[in-house]
N, C-alpha and C positions, 0 to 999 in steps of 0.2 A: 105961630108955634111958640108953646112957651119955654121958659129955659133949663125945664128939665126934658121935654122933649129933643132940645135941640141939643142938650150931652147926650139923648140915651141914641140918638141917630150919627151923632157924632163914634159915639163908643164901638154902636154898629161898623161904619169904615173902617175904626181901628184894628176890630177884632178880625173884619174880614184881610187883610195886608199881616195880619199878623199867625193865621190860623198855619198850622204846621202840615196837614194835611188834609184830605178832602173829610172825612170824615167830622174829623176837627170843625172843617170850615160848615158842615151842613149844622150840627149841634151846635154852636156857638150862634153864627147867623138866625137862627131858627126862635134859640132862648130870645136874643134881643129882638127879633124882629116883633116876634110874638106880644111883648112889652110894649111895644107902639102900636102895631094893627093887629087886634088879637086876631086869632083864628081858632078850633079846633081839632083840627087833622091838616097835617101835611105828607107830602110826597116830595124828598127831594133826590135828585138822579142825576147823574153826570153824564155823558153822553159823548161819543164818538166825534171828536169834529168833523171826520172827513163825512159820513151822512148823517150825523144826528141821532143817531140811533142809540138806546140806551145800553149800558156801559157799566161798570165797578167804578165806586160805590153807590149805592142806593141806600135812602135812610127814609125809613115809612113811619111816620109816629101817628095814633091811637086809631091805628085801621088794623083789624084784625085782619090775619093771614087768609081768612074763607076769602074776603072781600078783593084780597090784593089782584087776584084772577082778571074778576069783571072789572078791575080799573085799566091792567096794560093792556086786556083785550079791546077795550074801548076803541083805542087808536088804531089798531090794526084793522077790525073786522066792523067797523060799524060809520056811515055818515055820522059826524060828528061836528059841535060847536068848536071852533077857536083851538083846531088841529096843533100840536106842536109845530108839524112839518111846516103848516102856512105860517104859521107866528113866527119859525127862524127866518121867512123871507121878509115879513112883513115891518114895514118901517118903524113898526112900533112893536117890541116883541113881546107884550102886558095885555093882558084882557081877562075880564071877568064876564064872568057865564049871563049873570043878570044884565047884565049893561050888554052886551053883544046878543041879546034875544029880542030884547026892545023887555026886560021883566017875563018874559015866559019861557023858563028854562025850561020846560016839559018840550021844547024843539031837541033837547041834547038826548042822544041815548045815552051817554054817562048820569044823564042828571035821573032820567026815568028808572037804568037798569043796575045804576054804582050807589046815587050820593041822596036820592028820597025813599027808600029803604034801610037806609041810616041815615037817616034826619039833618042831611045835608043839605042847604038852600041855596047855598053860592058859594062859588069857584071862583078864585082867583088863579090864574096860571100864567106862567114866564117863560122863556128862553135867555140863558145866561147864555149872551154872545159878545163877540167882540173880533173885532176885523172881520164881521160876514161868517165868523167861524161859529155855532153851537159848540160848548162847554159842558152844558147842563140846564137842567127844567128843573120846575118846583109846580107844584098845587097847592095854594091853603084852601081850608074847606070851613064854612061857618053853618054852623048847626042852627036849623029850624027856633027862629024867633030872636035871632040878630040883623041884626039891620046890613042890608048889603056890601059889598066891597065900596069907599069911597073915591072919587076920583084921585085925592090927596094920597091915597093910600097905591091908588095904580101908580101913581106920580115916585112915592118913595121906592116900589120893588121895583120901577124903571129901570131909578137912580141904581141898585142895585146889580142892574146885569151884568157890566162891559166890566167892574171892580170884581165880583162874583168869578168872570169867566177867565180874567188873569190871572187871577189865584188860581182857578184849577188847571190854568195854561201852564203855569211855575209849575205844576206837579207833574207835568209830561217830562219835564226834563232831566235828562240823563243823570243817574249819581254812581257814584260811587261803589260798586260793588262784585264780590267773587259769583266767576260763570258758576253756571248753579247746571249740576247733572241734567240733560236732555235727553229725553228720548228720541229714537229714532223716527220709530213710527209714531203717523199720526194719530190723536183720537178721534174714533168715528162713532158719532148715536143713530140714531133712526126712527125716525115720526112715524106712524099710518096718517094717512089721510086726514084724519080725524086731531091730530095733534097729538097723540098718545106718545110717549117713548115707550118701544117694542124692545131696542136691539142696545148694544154698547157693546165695545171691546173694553181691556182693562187698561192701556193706554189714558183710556177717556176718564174712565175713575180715579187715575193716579194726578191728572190735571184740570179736573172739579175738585180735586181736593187742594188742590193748588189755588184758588179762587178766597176773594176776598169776603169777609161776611157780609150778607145780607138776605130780603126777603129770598126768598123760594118756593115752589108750588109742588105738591106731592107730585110723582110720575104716574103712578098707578099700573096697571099691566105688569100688577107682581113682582117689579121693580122697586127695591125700597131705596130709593136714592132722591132727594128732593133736589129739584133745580134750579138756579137761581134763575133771576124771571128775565136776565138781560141772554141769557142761554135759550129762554123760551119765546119770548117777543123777537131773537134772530132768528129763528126756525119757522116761526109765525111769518115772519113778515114777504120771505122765501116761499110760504105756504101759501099766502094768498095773492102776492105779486106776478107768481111762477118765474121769477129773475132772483140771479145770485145776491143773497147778502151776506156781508163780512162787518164784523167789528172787532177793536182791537181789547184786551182788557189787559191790564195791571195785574200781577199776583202779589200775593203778600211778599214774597222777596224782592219785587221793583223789579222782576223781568213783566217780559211782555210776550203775554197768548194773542193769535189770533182764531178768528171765529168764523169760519165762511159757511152759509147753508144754499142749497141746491134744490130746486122741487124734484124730483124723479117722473117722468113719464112714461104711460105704456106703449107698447107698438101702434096705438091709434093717435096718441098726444093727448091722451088724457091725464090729468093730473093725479100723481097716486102719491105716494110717500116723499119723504122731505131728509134727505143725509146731510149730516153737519160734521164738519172736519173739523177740529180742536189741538193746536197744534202752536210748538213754539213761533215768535216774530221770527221772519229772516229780514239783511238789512234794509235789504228795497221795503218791505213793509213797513218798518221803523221811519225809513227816512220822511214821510212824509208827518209824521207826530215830531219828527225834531224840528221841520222847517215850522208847523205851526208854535211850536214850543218855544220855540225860541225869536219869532217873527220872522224867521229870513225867506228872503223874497226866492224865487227859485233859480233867480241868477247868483244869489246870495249862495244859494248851496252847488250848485255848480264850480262858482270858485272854490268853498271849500274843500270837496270832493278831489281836485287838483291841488288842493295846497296839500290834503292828505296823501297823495300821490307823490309827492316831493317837486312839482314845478314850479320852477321860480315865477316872476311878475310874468316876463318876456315872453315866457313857453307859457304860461295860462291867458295872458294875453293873445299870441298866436292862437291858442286852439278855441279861444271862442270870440276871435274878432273883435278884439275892442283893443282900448288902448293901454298902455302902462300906466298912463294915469285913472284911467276908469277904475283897471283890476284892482290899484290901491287904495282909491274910494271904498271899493266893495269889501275887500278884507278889512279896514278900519270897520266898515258899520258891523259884519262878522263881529271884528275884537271887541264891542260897545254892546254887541247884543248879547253874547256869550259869557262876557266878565270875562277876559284874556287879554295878556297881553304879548303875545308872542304866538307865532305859528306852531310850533312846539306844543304848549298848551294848548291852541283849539284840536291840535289832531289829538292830544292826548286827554282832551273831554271829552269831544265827541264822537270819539270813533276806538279809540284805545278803550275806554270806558265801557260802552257800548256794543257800538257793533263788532269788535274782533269776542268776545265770549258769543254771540249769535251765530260768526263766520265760524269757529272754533266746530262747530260738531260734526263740520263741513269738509274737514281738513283732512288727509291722509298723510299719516306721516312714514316717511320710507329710510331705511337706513342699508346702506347700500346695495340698494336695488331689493329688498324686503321689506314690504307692508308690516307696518304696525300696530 
C-alpha cells in the first residue's frame, strides 16, 4: 500500500467516527471509498437490526429510478447470488458476484435481469454488521470492461462493516427532543396480489410524508403518490413469505414509525392482498432499537427499566434474583454505555427523552373525575 493510499483509507475511518448522520455517513464513505476501489454505481441502505430488512435512509447513486424496482425486487422474488439475508449470517459478510460464481455471473438473476442491461459486470456487496446485528448493506457496481472486484478490495469493505455499523448504531440513539403531535389512528395501505397499492386512508398520507428522502417507485392504480422502496420491499416481503413483517423507520423529526405488513387470505387460504399498518413506535417497540443502540445486554435493560421505576439496589436485586453486588456491576456498565453518571440521568435519557412523548398519546387525563 503506498502512502497516499494509506492516508486516503486512513481519512476513510476518520470520516466514518466522524459523520454526523446516516446520510452524511453513506456520501462521505462512498466519495472516499470510490477513491481507493473505484466503482460506478452504488446502493447504499440501512437496515433494520432486529431483521435486516431495509429501512430510512437509502442513498442510490447513478442508477436511474426505472432501474431501482428490478434491484430491491431481486431479493425478494428471485433465487439469487450472495443474498444479503445469508451474508448477515455468514462469517464473512463481503462477497462479490464474480468471485462467488466461479466468473459466470449469468448464475445471478440480478446480474441477467438488473446489472447486464446496464453494463454492469460485477458486484461487490456487504452487510454492515456488528454484534450479529445488520446496520446496513451497500452494492458497488463496476461497469463492463473493468476488471473485477479484487480480493484486497473485499479485504478493505470488510474492514469497513463492524466501524460502518456503529456509526449507524450511534444514530438509533435517543436525543433530545419535543413530542411531536400523533395521530390516533393508524395508517393503513393495501397491495392486490399483484403488489399494486389500490387503497390508503389519510392517516397513511400524513406519515409518508413524515418519511425521510429517498429512492421511491411510482404506485400506479391512479394513485399519485410514490413510495419509498423500504414501504414496498416490507409489503413484498409479507407478500411473498405470507408471515408478518415489520420494520422500524426514523422520520425526519427523530421520532420513530413502525411498519408491520400482513398477506390477507381468502376463505380457502389462498393468498390475496397484503395490508400494511403505518403507525407511531409504542415503547415496547422502541425498547429493543435502545438495547441495540446502546449495547445493553437484556439484563442490562431489565435493571434499568427498575432503576426507571425508582428501585433501589436491594428491591431490583430481589426482583430478579441476583445479588447487590451483580445489580451494581450491571448499572455501572448501563452508566459507561449511556455516558451518565447518575440514575437521575439514565432515566432522564432514556426514558424521559423518549419513551414518556411515545407513552404521552397514551394518557388520559382526568381532573376530578372529568376526562380531558
Amino acid at each position: 500500500m503506498t502512502t497516499a493510499t494509506a492516508h486516503a483509507v486512513e481519512a476513510l475511518f476518520t470520516g466514518i467516527t466522524a459523520a454526523p448522520d446516516a446520510h452524511a455517513l453513506f456520501a462521505r464513505t462512498s466519495a472516499r471509498l470510490r477513491a481507493i476501489a473505484p466503482f460506478d454505481a452504488a446502493v447504499w441502505v440501512a437496515t433494520d437490526p432486529i431483521n435486516g430488512l431495509t429501512t430510512a435512509p437509502v442513498r442510490v447513486e447513478n442508477l436511474h429510478e426505472g432501474g431501482c424496482g428490478t434491484y430491491w425486487e431481486s431479493e425478494l422474488f428471485a433465487e439469487h447470488v450472495n443474498l444479503f439475508r445469508d451474508l448477515a449470517r455468514a462469517p464473512v459478510p463481503v462477497a462479490g458476484l464474480r468471485d462467488a460464481t466461479g466468473d459466470r455471473p449469468s448464475l445471478s438473476p440480478l446480474y441477467r435481469n438488473f446489472m447486464c442491461p446496464r453494463g454492469f459486470e460485477d458486484e461487490l456487496r456487504a452487510v454492515l454488521r456488528v454484534d450479529g446485528q445488520p446496520w446496513g448493506q451497500l452494492s458497488l457496481f463496476r461497469e463492463r470492461g473493468r476488471a473485477p472486484f479484487r480480493a484486497d478490495e473485499f479485504a478493505l469493505v470488510r474492514s469497513l462493516s463492524a466501524p460502518m455499523a456503529r456509526r449507524l448504531r450511534s444514530f438509533a440513539q435517543p436525543q433530545a427532543q419535543p413530542p411531536a403531535a400523533q395521530a390516533s389512528t393508524p395508517g393503513m395501505l393495501v397491495f392486490d396480489p399483484a403488489g399494486a397499492l389500490i387503497s390508503l386512508n389519510d392517516e397513511a398520507r400524513d406519515l409518508l410524508a413524515q418519511m425521510p428522502p429517498g429512492p421511491s417507485a411510482p404506485t400506479g392504480s391512479g394513485i399519485e403518490l410514490p413510495l419509498p422502496v423500504w414501504i414496498l420491499t416490507t409489503a413484498a416481503r409479507a407478500r411473498v413469505t405470507g408471515e408478518n413483517t415489520r420494520i422500524r423507520i426514523r422520520t425526519d423529526t427523530g421520532h420513530w414509525l413502525v411498519c408491520h405488513a400482513s398477506c390477507l387470505r381468502d376463505t380457502l387460504g389462498n393468498p390475496g392482498m397484503t395490508a400494511l399498518v403505518l403507525e407511531h413506535a409504542t415503547p415496547s417497540e422502541v425498547a429493543a432499537l435502545v438495547v441495540a443502540a446502546y449495547e445493553l445486554t437484556r439484563r442490562e435493560l431489565e435493571v434499568t427499566e427498575l432503576v426507571a421505576r425508582g428501585l433501589s439496589t436491594g428491591e431490583i436485586a430481589a426482583e430478579l434474583f441476583l445479588s447487590a453486588h451483580t445489580v451494581r456491576d450491571h448499572i455501572k456498565a448501563v452508566f459507561d454505555k449511556t455516558g451518565v453518571n447518575s440514575r437521575g440521568e439514565l432515566v432522564a435519557k432514556l426514558f424521559t427523552q423518549h419513551y414518556e412523548p411515545l407513552a404521552a398519546r397514551d394518557t388520559r387525563h382526568v381532573f376530578d373525575g372529568v376526562a380531558s
